[in-house]
KOLLUMKOL-181619 format. One line per 10 residues: their letters; for each residue x, y, z of N, C-alpha, C, O. Coordinates in Angstrom, 2 decimals, padded with zeros to 5 digits. Example, Ala and Ser with C-alpha at 12.3 -4.5 7.8 and 13.67 -1.06 7.14 Angstrom:
as> 013.19:-005.69:007.80:012.30:-004.50:007.80:013.20:-003.30:007.80:014.24:-003.32:008.46 ~ 012.85:-002.25:007.08:013.67:-001.06:007.14:012.90:000.03:007.87:013.41:001.14:008.04
This chain:
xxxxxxxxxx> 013.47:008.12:009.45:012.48:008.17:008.39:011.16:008.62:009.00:010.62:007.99:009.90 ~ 010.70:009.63:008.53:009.61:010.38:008.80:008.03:009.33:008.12:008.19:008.29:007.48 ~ 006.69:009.90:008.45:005.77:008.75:007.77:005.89:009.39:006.34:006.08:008.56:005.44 ~ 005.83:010.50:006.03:006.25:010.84:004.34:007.14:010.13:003.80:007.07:010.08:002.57 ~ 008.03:009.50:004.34:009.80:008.96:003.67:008.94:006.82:003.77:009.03:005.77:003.13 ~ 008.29:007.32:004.86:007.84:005.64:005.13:006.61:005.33:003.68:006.39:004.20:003.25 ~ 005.90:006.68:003.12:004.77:005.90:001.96:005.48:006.13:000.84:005.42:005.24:000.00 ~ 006.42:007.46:000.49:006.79:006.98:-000.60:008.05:006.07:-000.68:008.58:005.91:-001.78 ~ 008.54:005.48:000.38:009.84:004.14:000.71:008.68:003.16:-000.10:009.15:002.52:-001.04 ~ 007.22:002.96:000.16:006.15:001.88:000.04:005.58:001.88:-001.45:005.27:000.83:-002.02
xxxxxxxxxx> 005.47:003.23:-002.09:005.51:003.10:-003.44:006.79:002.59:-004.21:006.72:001.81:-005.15 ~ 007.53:002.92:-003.89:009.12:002.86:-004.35:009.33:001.25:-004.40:009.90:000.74:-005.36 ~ 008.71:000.30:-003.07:009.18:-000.72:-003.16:008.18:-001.66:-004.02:008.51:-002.69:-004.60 ~ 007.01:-001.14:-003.98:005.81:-001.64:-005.21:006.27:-001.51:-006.36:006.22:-002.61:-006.92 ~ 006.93:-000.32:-007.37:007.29:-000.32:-008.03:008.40:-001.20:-008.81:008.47:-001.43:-010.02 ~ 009.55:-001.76:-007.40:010.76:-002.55:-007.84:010.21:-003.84:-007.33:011.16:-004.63:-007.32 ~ 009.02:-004.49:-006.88:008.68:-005.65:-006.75:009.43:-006.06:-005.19:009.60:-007.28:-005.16 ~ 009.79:-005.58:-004.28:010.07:-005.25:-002.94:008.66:-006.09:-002.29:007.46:-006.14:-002.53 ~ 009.65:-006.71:-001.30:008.56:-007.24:000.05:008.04:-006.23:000.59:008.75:-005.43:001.20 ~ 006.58:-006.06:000.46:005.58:-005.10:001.19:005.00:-005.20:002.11:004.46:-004.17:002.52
xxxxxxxxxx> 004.80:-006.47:002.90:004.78:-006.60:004.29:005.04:-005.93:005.08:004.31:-005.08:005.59 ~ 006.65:-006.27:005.44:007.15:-005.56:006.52:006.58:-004.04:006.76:006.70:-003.53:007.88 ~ 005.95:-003.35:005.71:005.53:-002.22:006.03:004.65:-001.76:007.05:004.68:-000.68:007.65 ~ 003.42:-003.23:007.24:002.14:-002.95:007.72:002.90:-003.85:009.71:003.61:-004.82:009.92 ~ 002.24:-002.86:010.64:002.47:-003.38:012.11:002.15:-004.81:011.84:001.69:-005.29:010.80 ~ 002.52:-005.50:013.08:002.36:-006.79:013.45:001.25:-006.40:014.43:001.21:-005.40:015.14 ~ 000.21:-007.57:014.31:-000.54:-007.52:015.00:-001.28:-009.41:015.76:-001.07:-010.56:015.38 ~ -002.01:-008.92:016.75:-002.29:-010.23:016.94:-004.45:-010.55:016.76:-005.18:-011.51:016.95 ~ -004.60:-009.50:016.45:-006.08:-009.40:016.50:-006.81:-009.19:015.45:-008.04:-009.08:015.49 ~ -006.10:-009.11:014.39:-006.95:-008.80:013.28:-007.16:-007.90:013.15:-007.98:-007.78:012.23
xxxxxxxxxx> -006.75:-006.57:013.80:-006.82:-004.73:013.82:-005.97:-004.25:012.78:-006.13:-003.10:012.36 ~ -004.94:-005.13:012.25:-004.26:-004.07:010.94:-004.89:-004.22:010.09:-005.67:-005.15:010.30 ~ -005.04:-003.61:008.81:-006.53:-003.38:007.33:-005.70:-003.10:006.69:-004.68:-002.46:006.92 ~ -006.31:-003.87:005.21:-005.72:-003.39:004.15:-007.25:-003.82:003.08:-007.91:-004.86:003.10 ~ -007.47:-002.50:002.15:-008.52:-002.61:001.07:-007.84:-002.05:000.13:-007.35:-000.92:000.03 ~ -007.88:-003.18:-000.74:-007.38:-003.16:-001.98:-008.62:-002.61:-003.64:-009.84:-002.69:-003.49 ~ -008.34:-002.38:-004.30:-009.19:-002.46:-005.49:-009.84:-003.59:-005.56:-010.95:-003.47:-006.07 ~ -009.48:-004.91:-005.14:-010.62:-005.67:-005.35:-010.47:-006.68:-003.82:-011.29:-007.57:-003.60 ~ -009.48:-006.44:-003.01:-009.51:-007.07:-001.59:-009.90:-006.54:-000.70:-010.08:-005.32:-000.69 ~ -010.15:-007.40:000.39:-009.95:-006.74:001.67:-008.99:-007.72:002.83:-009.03:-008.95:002.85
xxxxxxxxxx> -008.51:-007.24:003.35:-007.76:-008.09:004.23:-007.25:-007.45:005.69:-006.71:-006.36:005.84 ~ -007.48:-008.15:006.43:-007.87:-007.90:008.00:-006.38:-009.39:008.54:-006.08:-010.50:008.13 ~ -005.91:-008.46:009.62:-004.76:-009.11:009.90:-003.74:-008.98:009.17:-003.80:-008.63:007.99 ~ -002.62:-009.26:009.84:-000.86:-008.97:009.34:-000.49:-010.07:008.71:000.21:-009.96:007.70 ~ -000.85:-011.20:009.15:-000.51:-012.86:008.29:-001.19:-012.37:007.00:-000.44:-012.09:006.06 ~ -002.90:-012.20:006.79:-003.36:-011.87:005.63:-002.72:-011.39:004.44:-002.39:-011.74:003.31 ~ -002.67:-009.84:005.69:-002.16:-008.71:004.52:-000.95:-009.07:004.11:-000.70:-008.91:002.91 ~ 000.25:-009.71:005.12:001.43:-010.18:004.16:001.40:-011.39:002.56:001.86:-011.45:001.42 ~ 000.51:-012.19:003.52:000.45:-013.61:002.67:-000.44:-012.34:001.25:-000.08:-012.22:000.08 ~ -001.32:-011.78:001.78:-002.06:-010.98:-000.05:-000.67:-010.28:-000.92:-000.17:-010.53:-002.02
xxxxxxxxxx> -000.31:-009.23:000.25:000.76:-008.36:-000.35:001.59:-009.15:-001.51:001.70:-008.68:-002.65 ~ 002.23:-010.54:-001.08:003.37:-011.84:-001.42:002.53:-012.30:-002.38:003.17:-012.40:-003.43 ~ 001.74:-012.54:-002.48:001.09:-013.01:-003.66:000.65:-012.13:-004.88:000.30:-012.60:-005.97 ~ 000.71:-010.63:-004.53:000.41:-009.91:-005.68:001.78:-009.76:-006.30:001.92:-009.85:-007.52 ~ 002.79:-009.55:-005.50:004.53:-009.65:-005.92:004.56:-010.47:-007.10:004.98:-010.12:-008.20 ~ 003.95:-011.90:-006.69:004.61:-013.01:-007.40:003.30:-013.18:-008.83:003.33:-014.05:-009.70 ~ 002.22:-012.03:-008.72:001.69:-012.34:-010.10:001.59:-011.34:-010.72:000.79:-011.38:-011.65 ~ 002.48:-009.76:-010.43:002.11:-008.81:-011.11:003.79:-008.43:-011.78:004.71:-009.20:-011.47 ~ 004.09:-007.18:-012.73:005.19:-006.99:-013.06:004.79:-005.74:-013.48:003.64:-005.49:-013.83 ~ 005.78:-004.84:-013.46:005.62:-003.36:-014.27:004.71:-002.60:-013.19:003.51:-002.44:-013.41
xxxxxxxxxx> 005.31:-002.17:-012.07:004.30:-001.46:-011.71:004.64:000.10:-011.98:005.81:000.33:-012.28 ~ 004.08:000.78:-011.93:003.87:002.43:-012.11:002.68:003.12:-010.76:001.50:002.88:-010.54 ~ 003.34:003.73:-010.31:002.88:004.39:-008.76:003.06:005.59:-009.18:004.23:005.82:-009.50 ~ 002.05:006.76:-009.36:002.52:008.00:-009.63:001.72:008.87:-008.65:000.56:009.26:-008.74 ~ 002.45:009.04:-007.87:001.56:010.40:-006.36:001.20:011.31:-007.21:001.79:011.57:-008.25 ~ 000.11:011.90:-006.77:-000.05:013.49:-007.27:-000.39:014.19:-006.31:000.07:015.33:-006.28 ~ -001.21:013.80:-005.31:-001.50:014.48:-004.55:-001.16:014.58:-002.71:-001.77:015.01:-001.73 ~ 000.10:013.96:-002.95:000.13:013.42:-001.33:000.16:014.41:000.14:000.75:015.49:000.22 ~ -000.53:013.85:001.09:-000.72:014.92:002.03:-000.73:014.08:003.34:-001.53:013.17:003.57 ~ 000.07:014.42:004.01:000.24:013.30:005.67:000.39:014.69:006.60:000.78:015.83:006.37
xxxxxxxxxx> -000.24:013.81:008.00:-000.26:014.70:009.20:-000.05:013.82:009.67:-000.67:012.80:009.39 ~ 000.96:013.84:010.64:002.12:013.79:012.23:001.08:014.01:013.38:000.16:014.82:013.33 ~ 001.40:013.06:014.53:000.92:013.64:015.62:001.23:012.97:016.65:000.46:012.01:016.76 ~ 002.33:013.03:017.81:002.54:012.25:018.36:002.64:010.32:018.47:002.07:009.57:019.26 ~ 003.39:010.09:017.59:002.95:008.89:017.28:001.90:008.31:016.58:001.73:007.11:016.77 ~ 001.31:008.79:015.96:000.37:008.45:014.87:000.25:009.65:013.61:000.16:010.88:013.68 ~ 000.32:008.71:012.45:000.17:009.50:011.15:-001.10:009.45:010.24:-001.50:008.29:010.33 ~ -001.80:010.04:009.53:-002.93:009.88:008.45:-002.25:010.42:007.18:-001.38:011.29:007.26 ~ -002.64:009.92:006.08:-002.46:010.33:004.38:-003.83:009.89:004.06:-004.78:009.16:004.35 ~ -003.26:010.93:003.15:-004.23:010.89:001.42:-003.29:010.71:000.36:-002.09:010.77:000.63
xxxxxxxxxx> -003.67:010.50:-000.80:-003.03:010.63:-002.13:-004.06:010.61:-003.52:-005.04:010.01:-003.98 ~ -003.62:011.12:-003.67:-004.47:010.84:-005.48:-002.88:009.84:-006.58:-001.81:010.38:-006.85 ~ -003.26:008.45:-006.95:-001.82:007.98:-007.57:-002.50:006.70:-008.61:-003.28:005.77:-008.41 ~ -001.85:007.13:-009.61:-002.21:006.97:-011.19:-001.48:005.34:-010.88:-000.30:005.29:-010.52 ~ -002.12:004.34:-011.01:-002.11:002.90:-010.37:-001.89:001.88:-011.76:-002.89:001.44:-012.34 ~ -000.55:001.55:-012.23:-000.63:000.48:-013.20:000.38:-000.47:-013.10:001.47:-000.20:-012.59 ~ -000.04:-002.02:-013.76:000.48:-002.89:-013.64:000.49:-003.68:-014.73:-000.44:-003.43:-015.50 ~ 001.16:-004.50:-015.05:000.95:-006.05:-015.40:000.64:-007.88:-015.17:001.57:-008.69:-015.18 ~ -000.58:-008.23:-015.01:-000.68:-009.78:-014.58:000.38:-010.37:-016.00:000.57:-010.22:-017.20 ~ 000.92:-011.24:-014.57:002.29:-011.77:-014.95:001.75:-013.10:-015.63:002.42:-013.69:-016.47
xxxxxxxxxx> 000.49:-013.52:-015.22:-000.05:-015.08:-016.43:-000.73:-014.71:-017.87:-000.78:-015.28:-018.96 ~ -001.20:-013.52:-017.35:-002.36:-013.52:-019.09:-001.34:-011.81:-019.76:-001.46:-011.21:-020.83 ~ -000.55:-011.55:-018.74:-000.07:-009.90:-019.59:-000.62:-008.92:-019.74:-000.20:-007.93:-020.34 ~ -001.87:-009.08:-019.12:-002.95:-007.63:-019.67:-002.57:-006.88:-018.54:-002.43:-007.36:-017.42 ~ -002.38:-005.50:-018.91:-002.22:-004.16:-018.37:-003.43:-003.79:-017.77:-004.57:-003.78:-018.22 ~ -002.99:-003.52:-016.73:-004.14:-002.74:-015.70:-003.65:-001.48:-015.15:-002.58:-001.39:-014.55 ~ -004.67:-000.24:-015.43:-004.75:000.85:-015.05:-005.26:001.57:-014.17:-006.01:000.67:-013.81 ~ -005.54:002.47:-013.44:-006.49:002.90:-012.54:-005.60:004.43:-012.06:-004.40:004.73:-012.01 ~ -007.17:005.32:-011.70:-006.69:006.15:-011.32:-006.93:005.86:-009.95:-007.82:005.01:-009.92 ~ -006.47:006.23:-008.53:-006.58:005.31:-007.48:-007.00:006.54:-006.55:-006.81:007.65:-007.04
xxxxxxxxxx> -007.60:006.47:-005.14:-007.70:006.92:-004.26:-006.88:006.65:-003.04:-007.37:005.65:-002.54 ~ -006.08:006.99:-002.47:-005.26:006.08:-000.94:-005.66:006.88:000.24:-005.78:008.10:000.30 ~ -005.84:006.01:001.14:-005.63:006.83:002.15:-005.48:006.14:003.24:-006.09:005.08:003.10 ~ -004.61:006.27:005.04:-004.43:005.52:005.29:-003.60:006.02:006.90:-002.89:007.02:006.92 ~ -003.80:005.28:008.04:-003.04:005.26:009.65:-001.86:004.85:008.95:-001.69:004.40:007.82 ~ -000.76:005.24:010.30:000.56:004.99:010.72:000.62:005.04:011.84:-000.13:005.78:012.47 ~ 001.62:004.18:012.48:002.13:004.55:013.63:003.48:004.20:014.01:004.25:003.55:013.31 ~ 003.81:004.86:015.61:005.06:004.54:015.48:005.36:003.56:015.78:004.46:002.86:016.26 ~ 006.78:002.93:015.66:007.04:001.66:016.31:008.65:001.94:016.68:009.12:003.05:016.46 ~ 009.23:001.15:017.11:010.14:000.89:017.69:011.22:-000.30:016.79:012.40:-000.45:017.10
xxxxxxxxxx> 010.66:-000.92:015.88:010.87:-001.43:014.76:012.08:-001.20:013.64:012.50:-000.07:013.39 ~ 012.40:-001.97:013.21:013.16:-001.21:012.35:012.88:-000.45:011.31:013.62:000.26:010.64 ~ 011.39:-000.72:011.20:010.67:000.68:010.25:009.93:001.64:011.60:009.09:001.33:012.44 ~ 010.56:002.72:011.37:009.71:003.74:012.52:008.53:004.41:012.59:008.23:005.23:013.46 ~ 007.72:003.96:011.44:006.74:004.19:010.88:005.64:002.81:010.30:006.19:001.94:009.62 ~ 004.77:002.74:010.47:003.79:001.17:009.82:002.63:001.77:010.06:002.16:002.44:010.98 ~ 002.10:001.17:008.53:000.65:001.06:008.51:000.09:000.38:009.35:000.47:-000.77:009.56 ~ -000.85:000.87:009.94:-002.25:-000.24:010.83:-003.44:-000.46:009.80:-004.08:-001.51:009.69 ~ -003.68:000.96:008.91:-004.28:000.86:007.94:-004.65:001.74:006.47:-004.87:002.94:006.33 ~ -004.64:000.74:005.55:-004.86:001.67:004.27:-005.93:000.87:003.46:-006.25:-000.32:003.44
xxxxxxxxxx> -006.34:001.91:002.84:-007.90:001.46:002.05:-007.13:002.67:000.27:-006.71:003.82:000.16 ~ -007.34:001.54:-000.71:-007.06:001.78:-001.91:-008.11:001.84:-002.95:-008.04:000.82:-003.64 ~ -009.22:002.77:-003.41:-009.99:002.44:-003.88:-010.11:003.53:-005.40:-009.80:004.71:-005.57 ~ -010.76:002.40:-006.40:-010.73:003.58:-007.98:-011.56:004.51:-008.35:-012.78:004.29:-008.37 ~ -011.17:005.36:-008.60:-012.16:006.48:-008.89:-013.25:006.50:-010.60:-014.27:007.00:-011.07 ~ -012.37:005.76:-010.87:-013.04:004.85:-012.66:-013.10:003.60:-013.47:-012.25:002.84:-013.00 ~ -013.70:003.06:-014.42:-012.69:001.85:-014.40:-012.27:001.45:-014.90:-012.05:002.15:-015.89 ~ -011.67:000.08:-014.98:-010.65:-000.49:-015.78:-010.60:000.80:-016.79:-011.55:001.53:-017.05 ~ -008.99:000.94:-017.39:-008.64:001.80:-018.92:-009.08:000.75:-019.59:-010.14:000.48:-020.14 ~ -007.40:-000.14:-019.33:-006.91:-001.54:-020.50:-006.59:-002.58:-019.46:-006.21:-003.70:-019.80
């Protein structure tokens, strides 16, 4: 699996409600990142324990790439994307929309994913639709 096959494997598993953890390296320092639309989270415990908790309060997701673009380079990868971002909170039901910005490191590992984020930053370009 190439890092192209590794982000959209990561939309794919957002979409079916898939453990999203395992995606991001293990770390021991607080060097892996993740910025969310309204988080931020520093460290691999974090970003899993955030990731696990958005699982268990969202439903319906919709991930739509439009623009995706990754560069390779000896063991380390960068993306962009432009991806049409919607969901459902699973307590109150209200639909959330966004048009999204991504962008984001990889690297390699040795892992059984051959590819992991160290870091991605997710941010909206407008706001809330509905």
């Amino acid at each position: 699996m190439d890092a192209t096959e590794t982000i959209e494997a990561y939309y794919a598993a957002l979409r079916a409600g898939e453990p999203l953890g395992p995606f991001f390296a293990a770390d021991e320092d607080r060097s892996v990142v993740k910025f969310g639309i309204s988080e931020q989270l520093a460290g691999t415990d974090a970003i899993r324990t955030g990731l696990r908790e958005q699982t268990e309060t969202t439903t319906d997701w919709a991930v739509e790439s439009q623009a995706l673009e990754v560069t390779e380079r000896e063991g380390y990868a960068w993306f962009s994307d432009v991806v049409r971002l919607c969901w459902t909170d699973a307590e109150s039901g209200a639909r959330h929309e966004y048009d999204t910005r991504w962008s984001g490191t990889l690297v390699a590992t040795d892992d059984a994913r051959p590819w992991q984020f160290v870091g991605m930053h997710v941010s909206t370009a407008d706001d809330l639709r509905a």
